[in-house]
C-alpha positions in Angstrom: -13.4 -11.8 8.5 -14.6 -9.0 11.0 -11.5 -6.8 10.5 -10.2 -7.3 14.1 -5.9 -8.3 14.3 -5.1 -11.2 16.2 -2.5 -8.5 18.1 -4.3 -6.7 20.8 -3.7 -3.3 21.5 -4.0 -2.1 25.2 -3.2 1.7 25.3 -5.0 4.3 23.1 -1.2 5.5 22.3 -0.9 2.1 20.3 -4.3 2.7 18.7 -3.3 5.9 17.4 0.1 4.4 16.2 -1.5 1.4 14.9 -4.9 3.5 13.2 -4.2 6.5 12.6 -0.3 7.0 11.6 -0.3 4.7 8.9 -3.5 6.7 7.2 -0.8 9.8 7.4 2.3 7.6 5.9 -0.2 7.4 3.0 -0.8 10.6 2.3 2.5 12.0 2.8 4.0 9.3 0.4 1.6 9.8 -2.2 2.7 13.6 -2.2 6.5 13.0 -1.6 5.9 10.6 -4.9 5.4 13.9 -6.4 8.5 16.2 -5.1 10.3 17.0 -8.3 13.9 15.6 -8.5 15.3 17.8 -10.9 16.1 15.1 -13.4 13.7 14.9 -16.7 13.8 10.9 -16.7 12.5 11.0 -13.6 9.3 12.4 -14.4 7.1 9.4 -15.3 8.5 7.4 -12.5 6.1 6.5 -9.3 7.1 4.7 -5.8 4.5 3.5 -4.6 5.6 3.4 -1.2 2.3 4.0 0.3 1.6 0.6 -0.3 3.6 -0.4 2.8 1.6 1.2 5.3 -2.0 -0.4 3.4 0.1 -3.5 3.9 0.2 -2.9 7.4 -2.7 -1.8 8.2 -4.6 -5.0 6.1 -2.2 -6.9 8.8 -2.6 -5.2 11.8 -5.4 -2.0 11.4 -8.5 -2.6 14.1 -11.2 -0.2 12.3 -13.5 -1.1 10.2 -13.6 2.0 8.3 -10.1 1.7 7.1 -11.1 0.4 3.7 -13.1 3.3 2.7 -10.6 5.8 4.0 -8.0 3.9 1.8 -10.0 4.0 -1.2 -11.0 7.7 -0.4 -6.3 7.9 -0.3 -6.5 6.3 -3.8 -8.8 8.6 -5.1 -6.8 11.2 -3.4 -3.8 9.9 -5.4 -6.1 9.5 -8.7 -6.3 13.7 -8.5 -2.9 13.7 -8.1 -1.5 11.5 -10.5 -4.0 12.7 -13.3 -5.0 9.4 -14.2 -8.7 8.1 -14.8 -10.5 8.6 -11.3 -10.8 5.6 -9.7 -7.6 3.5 -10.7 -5.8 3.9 -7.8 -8.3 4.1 -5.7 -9.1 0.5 -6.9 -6.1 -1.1 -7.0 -5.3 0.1 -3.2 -8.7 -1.1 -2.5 -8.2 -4.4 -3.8 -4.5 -4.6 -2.5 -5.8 -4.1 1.0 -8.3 -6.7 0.9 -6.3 -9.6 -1.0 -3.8 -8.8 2.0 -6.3 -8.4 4.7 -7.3 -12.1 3.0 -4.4 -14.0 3.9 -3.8 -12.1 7.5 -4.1 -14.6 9.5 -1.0 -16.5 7.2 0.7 -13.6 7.2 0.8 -12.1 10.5 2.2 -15.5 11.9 4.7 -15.8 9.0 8.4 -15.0 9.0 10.1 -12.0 7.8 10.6 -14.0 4.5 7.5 -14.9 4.2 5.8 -11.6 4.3 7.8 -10.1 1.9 7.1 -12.6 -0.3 3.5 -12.5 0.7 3.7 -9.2 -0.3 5.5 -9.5 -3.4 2.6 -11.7 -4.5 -0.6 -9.2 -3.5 2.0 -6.3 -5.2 2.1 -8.2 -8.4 -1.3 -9.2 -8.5 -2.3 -5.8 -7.9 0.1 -4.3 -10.6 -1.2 -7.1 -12.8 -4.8 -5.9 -12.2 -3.6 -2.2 -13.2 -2.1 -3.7 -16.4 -5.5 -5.0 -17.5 -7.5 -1.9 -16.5 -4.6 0.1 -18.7 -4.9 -2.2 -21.3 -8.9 -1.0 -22.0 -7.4 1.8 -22.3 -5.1 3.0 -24.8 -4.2 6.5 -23.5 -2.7 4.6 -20.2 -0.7 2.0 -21.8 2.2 4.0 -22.9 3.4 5.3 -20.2 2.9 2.2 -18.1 5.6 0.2 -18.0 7.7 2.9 -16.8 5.4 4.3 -14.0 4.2 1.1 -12.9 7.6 -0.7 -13.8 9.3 1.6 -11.2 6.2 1.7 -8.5 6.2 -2.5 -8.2 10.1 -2.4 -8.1 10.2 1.0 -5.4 7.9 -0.6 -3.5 9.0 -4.0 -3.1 12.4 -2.9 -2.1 11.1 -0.6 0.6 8.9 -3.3 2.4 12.2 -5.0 4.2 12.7 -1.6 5.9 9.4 -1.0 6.6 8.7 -4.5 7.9 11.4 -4.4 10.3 9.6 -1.4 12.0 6.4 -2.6 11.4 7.4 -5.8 13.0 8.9 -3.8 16.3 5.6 -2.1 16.8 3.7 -5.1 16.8 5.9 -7.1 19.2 5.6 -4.0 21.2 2.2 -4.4 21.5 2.4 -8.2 22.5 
């Protein structure tokens, strides 16, 4: 697949909205995961929220370099998070290409069907992190909670974030 959307975009307004801004929801939700809420049992918990936008850009992005940028986010969110350089930064990278994999499905599905196409590429990749943190024993016990609340954050924010996703695209059309 070249990486081109089947949406075109006319105006270099809608370039930069379709691009660029997503690339920025990343990075500001990877550090609004990290805002401290006051509360001790919340400080293991993640939300993953920036998986959204790598949702929609894998659906709709136009640049080629997107993947590497993502990856570079991950990395970015690897610092962060203080965990082994390179998980995130592989698990966004493979959750932006298993979705950028079934685009052409998805971007003609349904509302329905993208969350649940969604829902699928989220568990896989949280699946994936489960294997990479079983290798290693200093990640496993704090996974289930971390990751626990990232697949469940995130999976409950797409609907929101679909909706608006779904009126800049017909925007474009």
């Amino acid at each position: 697949m070249s990486g081109q959307s089947p949406i075109s975009v006319q105006t270099p307004g809608q370039r930069l909205l379709v691009n660029v801004l997503p690339l920025f929801l990343i990075f500001f939700l990877i550090l609004t995961g990290h805002v401290p809420s006051g509360f001790e049992f919340t400080a293991h918990f993640d939300s993953a929220l920036f998986l959204v936008p790598v949702f929609f850009l894998a659906l709709y992005g136009q640049r080629t370099i997107t993947p590497v940028i993502i990856m570079v986010l991950g990395l970015f969110k690897d610092i962060v998070d203080g965990t082994p350089i390179g998980f995130w930064g592989l698990l966004i990278t493979f959750f932006f290409f298993a979705a950028q994999g079934q685009q052409q499905v998805l971007v003609r599905a349904s509302f329905r069907g993208r969350w649940l196409g969604y829902s699928g590429i989220c568990s896989l990749t949280f699946l994936a992190g489960y294997f990479i943190a079983a290798v290693r024993d200093d990640m496993l016990s704090l996974f289930w909670v971390s990751m626990g609340s990232a697949a469940l954050s995130s999976l409950w924010f797409l609907p929101i974030s679909l909706i608006l996703g779904l009126l800049i695209a017909e925007d474009q059309e």
